[in-house]
CHARMM internal coordinates of N, CA and C (Angstrom, degrees):
IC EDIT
DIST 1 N 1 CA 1.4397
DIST 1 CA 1 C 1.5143
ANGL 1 N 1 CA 1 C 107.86
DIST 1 C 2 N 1.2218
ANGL 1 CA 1 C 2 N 113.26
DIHE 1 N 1 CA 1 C 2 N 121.24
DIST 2 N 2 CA 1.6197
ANGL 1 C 2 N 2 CA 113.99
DIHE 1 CA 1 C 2 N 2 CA 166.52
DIST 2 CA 2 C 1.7651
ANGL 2 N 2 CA 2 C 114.34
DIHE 1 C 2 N 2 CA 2 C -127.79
DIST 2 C 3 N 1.2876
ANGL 2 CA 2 C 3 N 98.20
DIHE 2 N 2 CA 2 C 3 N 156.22
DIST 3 N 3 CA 1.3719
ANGL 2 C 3 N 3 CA 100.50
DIHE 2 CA 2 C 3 N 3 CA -166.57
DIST 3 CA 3 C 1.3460
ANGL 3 N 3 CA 3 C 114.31
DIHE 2 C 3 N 3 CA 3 C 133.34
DIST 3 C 4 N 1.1375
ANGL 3 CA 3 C 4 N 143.33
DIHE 3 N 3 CA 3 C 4 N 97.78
DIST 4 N 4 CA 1.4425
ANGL 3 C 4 N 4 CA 126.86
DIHE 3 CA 3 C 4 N 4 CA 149.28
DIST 4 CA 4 C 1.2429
ANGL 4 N 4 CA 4 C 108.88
DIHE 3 C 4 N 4 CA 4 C 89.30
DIST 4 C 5 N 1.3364
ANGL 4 CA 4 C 5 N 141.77
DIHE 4 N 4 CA 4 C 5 N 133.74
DIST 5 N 5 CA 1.7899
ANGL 4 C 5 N 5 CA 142.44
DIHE 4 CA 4 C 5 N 5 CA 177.10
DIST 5 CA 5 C 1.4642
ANGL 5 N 5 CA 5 C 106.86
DIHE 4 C 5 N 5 CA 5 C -37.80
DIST 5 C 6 N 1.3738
ANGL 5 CA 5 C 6 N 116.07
DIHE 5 N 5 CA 5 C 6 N 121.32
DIST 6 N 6 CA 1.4134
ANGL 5 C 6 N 6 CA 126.06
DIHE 5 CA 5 C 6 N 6 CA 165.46
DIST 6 CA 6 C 1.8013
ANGL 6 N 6 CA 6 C 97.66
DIHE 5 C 6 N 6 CA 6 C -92.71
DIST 6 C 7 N 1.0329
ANGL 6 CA 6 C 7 N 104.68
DIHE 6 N 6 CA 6 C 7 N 106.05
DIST 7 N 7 CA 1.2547
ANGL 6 C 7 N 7 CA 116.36
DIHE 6 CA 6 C 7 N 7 CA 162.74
DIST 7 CA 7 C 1.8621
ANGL 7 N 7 CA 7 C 117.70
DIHE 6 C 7 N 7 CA 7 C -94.30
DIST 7 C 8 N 1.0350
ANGL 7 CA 7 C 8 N 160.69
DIHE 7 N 7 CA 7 C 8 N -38.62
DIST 8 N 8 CA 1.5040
ANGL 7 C 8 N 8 CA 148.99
DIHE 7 CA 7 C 8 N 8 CA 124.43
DIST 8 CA 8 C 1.7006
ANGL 8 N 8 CA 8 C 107.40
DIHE 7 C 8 N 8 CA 8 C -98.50
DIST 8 C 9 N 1.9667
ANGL 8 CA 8 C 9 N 103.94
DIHE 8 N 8 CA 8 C 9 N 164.56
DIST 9 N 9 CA 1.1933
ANGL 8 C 9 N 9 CA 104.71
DIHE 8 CA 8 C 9 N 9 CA 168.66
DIST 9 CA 9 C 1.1365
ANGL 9 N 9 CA 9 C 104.09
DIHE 8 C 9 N 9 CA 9 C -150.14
DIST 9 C 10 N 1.2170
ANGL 9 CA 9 C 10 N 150.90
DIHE 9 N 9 CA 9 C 10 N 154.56
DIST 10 N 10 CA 1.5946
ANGL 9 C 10 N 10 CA 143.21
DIHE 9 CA 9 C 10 N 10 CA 166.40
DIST 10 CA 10 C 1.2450
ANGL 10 N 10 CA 10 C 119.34
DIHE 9 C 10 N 10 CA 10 C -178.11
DIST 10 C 11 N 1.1443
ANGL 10 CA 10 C 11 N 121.52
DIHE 10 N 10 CA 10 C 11 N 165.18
DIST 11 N 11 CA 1.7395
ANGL 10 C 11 N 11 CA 135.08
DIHE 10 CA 10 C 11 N 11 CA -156.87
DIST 11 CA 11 C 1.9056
ANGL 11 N 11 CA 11 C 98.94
DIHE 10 C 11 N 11 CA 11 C -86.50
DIST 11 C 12 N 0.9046
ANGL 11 CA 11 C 12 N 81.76
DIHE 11 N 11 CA 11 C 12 N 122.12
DIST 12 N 12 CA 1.5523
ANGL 11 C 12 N 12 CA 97.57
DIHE 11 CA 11 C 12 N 12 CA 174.38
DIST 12 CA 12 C 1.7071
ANGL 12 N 12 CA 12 C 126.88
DIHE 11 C 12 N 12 CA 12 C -69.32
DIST 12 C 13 N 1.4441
ANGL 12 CA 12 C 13 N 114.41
DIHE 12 N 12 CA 12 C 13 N 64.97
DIST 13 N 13 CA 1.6903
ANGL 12 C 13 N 13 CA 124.81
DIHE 12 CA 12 C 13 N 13 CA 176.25
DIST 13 CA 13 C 1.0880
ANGL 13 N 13 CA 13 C 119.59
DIHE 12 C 13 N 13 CA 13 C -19.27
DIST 13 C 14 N 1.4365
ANGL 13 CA 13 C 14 N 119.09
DIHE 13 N 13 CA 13 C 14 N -69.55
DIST 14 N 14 CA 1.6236
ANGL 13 C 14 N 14 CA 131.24
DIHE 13 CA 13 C 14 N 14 CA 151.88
DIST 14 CA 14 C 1.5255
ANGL 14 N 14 CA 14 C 137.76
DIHE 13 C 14 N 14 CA 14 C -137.75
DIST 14 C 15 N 1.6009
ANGL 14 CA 14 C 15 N 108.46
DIHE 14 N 14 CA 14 C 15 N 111.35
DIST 15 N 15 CA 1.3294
ANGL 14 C 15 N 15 CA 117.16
DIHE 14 CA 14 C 15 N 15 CA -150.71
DIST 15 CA 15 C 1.3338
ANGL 15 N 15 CA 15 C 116.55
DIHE 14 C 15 N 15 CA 15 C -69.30
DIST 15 C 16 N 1.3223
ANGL 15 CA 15 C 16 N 108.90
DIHE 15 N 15 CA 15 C 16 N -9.27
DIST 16 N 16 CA 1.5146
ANGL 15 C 16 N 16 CA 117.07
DIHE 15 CA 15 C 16 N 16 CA -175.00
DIST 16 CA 16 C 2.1050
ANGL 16 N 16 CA 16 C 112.79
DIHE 15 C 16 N 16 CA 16 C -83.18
DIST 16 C 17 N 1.8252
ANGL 16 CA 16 C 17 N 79.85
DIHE 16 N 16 CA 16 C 17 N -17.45
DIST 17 N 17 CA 1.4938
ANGL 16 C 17 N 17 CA 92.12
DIHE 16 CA 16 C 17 N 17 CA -178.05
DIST 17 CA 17 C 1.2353
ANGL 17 N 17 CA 17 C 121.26
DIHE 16 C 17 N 17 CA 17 C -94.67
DIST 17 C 18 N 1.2755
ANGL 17 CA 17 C 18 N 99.48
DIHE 17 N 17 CA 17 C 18 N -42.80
DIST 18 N 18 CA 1.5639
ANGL 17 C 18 N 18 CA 121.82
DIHE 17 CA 17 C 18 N 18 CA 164.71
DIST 18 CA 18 C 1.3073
ANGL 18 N 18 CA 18 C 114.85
DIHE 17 C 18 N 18 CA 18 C 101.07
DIST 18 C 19 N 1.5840
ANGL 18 CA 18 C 19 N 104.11
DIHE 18 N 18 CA 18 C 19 N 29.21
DIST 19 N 19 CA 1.3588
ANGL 18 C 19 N 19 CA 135.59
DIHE 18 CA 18 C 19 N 19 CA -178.90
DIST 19 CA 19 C 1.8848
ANGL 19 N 19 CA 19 C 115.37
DIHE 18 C 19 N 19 CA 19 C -53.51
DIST 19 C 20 N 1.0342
ANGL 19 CA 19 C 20 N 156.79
DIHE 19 N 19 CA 19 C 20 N 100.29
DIST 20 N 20 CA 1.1898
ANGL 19 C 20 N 20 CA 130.00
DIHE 19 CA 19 C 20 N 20 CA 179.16
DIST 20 CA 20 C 1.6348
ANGL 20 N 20 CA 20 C 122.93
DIHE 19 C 20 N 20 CA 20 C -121.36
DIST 20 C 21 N 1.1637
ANGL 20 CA 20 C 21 N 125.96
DIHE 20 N 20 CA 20 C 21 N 130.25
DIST 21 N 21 CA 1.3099
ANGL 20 C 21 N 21 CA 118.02
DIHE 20 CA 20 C 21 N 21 CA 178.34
DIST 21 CA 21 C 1.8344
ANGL 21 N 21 CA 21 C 104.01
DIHE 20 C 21 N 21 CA 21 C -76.78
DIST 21 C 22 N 1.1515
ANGL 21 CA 21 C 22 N 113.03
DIHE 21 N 21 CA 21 C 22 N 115.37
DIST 22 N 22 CA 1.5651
ANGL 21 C 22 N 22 CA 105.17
DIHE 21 CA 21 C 22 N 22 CA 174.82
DIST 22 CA 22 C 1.6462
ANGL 22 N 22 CA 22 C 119.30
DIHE 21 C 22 N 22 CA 22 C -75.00
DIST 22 C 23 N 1.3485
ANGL 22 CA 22 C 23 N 126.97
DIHE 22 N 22 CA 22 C 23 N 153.18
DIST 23 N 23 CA 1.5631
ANGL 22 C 23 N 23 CA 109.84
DIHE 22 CA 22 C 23 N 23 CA 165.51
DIST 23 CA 23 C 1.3483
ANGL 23 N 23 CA 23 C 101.69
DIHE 22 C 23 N 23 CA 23 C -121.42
DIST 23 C 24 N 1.7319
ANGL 23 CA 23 C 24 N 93.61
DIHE 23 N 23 CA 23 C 24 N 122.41
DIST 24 N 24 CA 1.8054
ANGL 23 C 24 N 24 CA 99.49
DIHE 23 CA 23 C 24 N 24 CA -177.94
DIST 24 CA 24 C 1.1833
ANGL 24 N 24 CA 24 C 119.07
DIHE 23 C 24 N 24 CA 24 C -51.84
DIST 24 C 25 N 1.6345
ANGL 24 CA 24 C 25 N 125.98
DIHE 24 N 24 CA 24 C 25 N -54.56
DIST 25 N 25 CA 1.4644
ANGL 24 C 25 N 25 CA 127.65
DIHE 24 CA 24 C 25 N 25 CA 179.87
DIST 25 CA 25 C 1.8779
ANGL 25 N 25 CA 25 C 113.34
DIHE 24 C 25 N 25 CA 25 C -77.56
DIST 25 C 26 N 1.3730
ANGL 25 CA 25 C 26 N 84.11
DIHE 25 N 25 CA 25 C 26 N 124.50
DIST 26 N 26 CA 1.8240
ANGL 25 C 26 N 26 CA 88.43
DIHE 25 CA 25 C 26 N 26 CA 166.27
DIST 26 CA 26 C 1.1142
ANGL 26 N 26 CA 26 C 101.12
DIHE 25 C 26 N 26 CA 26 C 80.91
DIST 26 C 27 N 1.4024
ANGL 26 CA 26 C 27 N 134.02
DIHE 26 N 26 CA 26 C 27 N 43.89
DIST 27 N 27 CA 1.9071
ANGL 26 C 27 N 27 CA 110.68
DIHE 26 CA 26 C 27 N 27 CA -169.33
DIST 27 CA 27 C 1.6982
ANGL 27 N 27 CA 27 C 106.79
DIHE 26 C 27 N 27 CA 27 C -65.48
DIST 27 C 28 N 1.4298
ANGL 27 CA 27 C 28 N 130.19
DIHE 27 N 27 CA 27 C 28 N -26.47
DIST 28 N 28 CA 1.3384
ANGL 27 C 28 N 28 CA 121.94
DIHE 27 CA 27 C 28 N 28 CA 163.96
DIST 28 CA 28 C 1.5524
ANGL 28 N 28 CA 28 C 128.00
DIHE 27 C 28 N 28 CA 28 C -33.92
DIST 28 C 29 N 1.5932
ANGL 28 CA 28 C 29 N 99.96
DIHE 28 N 28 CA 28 C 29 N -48.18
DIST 29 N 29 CA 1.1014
ANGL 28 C 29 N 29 CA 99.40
DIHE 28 CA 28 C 29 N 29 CA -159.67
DIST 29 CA 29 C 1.6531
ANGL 29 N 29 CA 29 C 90.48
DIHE 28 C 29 N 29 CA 29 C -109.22
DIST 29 C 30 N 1.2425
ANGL 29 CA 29 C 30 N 134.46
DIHE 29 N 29 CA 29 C 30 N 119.64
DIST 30 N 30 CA 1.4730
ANGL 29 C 30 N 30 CA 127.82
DIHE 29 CA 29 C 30 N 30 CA -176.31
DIST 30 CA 30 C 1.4934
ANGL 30 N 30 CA 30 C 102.53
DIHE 29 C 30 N 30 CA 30 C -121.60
DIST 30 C 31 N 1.3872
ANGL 30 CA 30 C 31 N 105.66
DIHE 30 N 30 CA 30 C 31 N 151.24
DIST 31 N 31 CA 1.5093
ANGL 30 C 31 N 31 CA 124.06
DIHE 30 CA 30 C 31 N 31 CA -156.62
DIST 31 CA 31 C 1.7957
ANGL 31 N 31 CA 31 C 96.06
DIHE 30 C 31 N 31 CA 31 C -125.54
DIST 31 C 32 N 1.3235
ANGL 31 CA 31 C 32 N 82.26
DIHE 31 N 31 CA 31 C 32 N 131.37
DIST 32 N 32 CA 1.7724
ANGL 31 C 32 N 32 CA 104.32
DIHE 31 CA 31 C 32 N 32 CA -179.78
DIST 32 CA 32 C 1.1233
ANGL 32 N 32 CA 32 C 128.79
DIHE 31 C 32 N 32 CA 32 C -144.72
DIST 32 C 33 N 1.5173
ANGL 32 CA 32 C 33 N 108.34
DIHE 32 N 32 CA 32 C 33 N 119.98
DIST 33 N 33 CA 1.5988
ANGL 32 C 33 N 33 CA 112.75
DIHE 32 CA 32 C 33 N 33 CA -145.81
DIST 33 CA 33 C 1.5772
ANGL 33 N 33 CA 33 C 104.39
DIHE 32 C 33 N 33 CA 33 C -73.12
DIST 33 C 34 N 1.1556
ANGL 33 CA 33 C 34 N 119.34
DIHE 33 N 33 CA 33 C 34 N -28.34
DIST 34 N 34 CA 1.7691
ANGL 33 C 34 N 34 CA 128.21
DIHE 33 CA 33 C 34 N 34 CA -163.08
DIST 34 CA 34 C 1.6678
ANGL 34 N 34 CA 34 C 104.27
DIHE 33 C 34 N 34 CA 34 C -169.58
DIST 34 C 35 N 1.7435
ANGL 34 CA 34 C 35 N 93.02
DIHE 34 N 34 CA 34 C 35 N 120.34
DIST 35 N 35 CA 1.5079
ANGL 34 C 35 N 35 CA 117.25
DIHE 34 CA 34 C 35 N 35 CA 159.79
DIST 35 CA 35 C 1.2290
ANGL 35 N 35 CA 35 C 119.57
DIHE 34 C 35 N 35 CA 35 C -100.55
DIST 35 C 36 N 1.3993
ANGL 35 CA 35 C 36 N 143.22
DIHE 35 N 35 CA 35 C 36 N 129.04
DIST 36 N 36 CA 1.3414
ANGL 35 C 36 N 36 CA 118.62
DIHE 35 CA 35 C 36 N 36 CA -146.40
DIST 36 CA 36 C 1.3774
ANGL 36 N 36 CA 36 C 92.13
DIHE 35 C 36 N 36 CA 36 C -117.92
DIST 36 C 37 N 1.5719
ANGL 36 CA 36 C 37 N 94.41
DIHE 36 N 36 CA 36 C 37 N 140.22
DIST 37 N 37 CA 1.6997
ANGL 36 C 37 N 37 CA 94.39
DIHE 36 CA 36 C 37 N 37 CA 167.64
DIST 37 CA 37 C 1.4560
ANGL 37 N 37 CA 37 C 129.48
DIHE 36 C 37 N 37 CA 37 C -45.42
DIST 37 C 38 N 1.7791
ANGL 37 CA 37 C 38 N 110.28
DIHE 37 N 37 CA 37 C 38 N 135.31
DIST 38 N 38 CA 1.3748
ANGL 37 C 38 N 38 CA 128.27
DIHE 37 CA 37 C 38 N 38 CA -152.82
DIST 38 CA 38 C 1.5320
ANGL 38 N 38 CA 38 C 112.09
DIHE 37 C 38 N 38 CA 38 C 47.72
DIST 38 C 39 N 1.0291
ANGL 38 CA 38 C 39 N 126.06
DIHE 38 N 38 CA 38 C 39 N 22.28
DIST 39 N 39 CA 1.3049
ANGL 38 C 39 N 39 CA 123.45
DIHE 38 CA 38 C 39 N 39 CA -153.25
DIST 39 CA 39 C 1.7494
ANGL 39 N 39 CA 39 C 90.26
DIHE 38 C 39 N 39 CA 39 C -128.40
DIST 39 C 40 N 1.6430
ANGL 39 CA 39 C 40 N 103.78
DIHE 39 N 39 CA 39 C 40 N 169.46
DIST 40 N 40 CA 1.5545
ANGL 39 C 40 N 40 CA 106.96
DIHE 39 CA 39 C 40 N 40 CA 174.52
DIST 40 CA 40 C 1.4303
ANGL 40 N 40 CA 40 C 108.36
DIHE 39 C 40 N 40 CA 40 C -171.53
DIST 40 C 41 N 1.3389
ANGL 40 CA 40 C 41 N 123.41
DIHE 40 N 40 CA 40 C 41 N 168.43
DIST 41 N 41 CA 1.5432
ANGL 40 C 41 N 41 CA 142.13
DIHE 40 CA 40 C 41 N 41 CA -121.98
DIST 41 CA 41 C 1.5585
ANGL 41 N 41 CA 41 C 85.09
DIHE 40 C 41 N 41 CA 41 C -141.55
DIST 41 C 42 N 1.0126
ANGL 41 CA 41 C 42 N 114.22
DIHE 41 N 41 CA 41 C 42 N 129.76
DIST 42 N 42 CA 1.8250
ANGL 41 C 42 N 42 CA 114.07
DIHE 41 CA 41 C 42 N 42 CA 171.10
DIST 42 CA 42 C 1.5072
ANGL 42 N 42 CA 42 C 100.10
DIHE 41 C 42 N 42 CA 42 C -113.04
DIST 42 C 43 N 1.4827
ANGL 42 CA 42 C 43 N 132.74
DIHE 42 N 42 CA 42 C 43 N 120.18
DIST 43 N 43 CA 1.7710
ANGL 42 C 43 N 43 CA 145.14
DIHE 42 CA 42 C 43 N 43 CA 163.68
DIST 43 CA 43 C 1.6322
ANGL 43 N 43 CA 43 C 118.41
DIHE 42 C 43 N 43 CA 43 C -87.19
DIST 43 C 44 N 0.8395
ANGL 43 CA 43 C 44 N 95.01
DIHE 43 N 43 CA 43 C 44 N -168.61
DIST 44 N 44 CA 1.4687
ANGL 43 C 44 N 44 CA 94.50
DIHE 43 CA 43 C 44 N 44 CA 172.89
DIST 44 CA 44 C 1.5084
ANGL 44 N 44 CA 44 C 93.79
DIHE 43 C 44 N 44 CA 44 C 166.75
DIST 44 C 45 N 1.2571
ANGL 44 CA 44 C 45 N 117.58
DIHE 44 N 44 CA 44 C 45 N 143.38
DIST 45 N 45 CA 1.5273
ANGL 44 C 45 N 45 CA 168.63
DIHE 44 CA 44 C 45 N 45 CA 168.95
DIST 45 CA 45 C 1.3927
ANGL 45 N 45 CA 45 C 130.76
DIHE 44 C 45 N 45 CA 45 C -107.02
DIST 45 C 46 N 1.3641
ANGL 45 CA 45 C 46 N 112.81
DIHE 45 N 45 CA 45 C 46 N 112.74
DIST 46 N 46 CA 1.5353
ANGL 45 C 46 N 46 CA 138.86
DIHE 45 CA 45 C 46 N 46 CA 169.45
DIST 46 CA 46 C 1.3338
ANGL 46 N 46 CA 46 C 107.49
DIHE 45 C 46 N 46 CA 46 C -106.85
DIST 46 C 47 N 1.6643
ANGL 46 CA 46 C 47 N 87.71
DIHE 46 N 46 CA 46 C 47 N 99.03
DIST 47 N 47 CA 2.1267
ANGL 46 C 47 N 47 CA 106.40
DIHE 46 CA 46 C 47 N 47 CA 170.62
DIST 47 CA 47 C 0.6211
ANGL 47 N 47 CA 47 C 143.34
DIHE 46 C 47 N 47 CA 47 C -165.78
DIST 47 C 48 N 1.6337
ANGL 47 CA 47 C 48 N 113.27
DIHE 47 N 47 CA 47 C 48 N 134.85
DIST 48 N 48 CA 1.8263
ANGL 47 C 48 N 48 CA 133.73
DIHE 47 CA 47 C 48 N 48 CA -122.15
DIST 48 CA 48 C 2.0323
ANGL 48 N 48 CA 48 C 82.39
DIHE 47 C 48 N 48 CA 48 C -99.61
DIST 48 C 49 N 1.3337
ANGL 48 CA 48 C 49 N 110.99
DIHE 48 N 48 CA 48 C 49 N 134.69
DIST 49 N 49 CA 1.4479
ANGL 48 C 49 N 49 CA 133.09
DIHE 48 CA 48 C 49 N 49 CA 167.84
DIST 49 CA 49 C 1.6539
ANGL 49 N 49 CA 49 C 107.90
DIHE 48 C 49 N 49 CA 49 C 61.91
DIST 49 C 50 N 1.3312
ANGL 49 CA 49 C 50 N 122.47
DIHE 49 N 49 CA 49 C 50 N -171.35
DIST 50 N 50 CA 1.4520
ANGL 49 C 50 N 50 CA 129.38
DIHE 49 CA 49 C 50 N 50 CA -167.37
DIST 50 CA 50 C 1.7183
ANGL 50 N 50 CA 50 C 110.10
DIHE 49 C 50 N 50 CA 50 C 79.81
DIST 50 C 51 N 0.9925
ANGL 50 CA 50 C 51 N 78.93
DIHE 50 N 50 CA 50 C 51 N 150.34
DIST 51 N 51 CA 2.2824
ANGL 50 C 51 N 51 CA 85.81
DIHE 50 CA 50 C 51 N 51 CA 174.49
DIST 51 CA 51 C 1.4832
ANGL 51 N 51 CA 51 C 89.93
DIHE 50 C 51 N 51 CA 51 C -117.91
DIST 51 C 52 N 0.8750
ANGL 51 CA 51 C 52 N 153.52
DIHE 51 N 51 CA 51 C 52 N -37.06
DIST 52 N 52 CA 1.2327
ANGL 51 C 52 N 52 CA 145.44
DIHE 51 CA 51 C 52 N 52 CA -170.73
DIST 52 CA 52 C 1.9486
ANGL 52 N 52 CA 52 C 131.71
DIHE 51 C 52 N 52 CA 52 C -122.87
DIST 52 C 53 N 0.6445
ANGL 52 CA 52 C 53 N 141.64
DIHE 52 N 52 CA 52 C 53 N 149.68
DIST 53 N 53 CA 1.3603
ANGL 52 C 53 N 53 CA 147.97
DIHE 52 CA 52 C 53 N 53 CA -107.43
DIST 53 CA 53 C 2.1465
ANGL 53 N 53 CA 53 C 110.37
DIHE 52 C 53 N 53 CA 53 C -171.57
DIST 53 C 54 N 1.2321
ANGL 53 CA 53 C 54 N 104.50
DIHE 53 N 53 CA 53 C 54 N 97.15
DIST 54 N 54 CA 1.5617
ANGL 53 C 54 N 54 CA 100.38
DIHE 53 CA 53 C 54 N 54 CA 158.94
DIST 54 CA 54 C 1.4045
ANGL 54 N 54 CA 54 C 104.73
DIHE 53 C 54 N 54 CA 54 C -102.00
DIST 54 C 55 N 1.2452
ANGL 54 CA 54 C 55 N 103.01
DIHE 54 N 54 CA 54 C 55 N 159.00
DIST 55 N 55 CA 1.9494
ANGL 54 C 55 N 55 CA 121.31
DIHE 54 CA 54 C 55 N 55 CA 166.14
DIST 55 CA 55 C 1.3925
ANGL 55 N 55 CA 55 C 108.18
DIHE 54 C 55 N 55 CA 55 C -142.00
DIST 55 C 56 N 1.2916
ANGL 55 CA 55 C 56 N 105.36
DIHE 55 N 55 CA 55 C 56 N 110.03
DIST 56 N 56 CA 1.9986
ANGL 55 C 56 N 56 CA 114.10
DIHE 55 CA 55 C 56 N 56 CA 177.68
DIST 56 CA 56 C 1.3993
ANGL 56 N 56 CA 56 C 89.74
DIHE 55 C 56 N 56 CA 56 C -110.71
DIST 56 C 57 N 2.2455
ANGL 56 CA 56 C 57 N 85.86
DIHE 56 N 56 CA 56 C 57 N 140.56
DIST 57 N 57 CA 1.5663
ANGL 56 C 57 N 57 CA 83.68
DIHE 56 CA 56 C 57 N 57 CA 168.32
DIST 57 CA 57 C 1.4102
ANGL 57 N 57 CA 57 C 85.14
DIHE 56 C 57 N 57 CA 57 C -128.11
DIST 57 C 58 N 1.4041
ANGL 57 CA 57 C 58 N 111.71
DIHE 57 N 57 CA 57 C 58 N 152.60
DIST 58 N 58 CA 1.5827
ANGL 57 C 58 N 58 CA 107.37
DIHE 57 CA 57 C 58 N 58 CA 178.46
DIST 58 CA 58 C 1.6308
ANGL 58 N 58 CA 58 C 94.29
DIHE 57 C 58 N 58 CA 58 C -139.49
DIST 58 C 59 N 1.8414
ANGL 58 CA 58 C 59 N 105.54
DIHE 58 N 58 CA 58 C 59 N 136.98
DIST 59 N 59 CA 1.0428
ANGL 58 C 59 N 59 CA 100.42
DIHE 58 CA 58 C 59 N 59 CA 172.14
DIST 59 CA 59 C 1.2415
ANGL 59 N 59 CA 59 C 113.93
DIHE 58 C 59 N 59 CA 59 C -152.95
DIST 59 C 60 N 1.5097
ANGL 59 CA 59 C 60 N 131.98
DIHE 59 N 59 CA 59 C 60 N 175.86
DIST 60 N 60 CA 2.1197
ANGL 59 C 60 N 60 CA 102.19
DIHE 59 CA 59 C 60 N 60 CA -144.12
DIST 60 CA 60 C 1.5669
ANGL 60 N 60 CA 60 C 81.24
DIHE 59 C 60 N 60 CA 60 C -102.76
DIST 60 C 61 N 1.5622
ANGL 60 CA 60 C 61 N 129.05
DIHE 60 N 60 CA 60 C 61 N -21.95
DIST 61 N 61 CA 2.0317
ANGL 60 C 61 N 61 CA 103.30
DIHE 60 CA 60 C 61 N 61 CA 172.19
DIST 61 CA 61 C 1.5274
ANGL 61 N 61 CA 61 C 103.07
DIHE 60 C 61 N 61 CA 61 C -79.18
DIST 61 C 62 N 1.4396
ANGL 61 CA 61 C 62 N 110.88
DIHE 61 N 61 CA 61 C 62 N -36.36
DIST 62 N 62 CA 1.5913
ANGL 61 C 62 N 62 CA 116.07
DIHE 61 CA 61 C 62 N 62 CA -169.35
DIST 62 CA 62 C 1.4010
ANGL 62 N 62 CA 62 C 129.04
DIHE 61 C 62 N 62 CA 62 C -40.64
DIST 62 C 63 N 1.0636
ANGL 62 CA 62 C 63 N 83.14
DIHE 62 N 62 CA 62 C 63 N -62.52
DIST 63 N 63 CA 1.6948
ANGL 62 C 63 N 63 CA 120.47
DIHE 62 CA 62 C 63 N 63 CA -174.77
DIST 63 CA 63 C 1.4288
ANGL 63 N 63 CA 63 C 112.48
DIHE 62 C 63 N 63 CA 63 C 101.81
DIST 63 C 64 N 0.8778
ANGL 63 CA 63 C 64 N 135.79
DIHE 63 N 63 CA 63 C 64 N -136.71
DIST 64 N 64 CA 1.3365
ANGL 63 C 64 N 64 CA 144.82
DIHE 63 CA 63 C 64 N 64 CA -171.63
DIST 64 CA 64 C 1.6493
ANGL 64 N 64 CA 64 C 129.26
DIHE 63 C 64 N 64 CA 64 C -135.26
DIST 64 C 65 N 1.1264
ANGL 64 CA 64 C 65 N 124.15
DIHE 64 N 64 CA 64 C 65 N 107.63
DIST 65 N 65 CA 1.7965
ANGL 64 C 65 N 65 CA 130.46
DIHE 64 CA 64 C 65 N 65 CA -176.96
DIST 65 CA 65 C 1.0673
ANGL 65 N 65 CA 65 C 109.83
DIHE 64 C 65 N 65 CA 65 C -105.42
DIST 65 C 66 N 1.3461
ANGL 65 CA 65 C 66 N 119.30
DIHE 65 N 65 CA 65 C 66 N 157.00
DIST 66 N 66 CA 1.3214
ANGL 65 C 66 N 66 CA 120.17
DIHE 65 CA 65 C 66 N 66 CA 172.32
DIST 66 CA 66 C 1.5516
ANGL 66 N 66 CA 66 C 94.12
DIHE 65 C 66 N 66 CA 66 C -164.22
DIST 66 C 67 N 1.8218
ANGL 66 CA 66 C 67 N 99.03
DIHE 66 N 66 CA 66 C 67 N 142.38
DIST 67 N 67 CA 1.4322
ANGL 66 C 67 N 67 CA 128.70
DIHE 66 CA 66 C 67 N 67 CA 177.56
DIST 67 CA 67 C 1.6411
ANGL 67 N 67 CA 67 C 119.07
DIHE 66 C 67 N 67 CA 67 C -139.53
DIST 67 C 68 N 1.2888
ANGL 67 CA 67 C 68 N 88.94
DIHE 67 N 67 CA 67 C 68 N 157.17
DIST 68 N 68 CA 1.5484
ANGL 67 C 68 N 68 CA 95.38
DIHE 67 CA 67 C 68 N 68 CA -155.50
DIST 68 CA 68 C 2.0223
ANGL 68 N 68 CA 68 C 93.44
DIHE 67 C 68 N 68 CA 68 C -130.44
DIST 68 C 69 N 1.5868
ANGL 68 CA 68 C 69 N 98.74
DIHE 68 N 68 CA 68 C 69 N 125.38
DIST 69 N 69 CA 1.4237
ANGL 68 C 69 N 69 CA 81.34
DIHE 68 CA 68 C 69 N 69 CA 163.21
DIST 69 CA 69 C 1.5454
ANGL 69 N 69 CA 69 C 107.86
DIHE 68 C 69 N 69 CA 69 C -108.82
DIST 69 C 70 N 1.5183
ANGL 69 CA 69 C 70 N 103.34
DIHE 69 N 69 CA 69 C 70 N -173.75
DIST 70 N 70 CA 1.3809
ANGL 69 C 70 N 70 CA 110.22
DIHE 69 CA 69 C 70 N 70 CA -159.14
DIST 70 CA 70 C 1.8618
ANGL 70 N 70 CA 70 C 99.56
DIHE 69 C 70 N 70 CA 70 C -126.47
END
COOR INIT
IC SEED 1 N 1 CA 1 C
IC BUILD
């Protein structure tokens, strides 16, 4: 995640709950052991200033995405 102060970040347990595991170190950059085929991981980000917003995910079967908000 770049853009603007990441103040927390963490993997979302259950999104309907709004459950989140936070990761103390680095919340920008968050680490995830397994995305599962056809399958996907919901995050979430707390961050103070910026108008705009990248999210790279890079992964060594995946490959690599990247999005930009506006």
């Amino acid at each position: 995640m770049n853009g603007g102060n990441v103040v927390a970040g963490g993997i979302l347990e259950n999104r309907f709950l709004g459950i989140v595991k936070d990761q103390k170190n680095t919340p920008q950059r968050l680490n995830i052991e397994n995305i599962p085929g056809m399958g996907s991981v919901a995050v979430r980000w707390i961050v103070e200033g910026g108008n705009s917003f990248t999210v790279t995910v890079d992964s060594e079967k995946g490959g690599k995405a990247v999005r930009n908000s506006k």
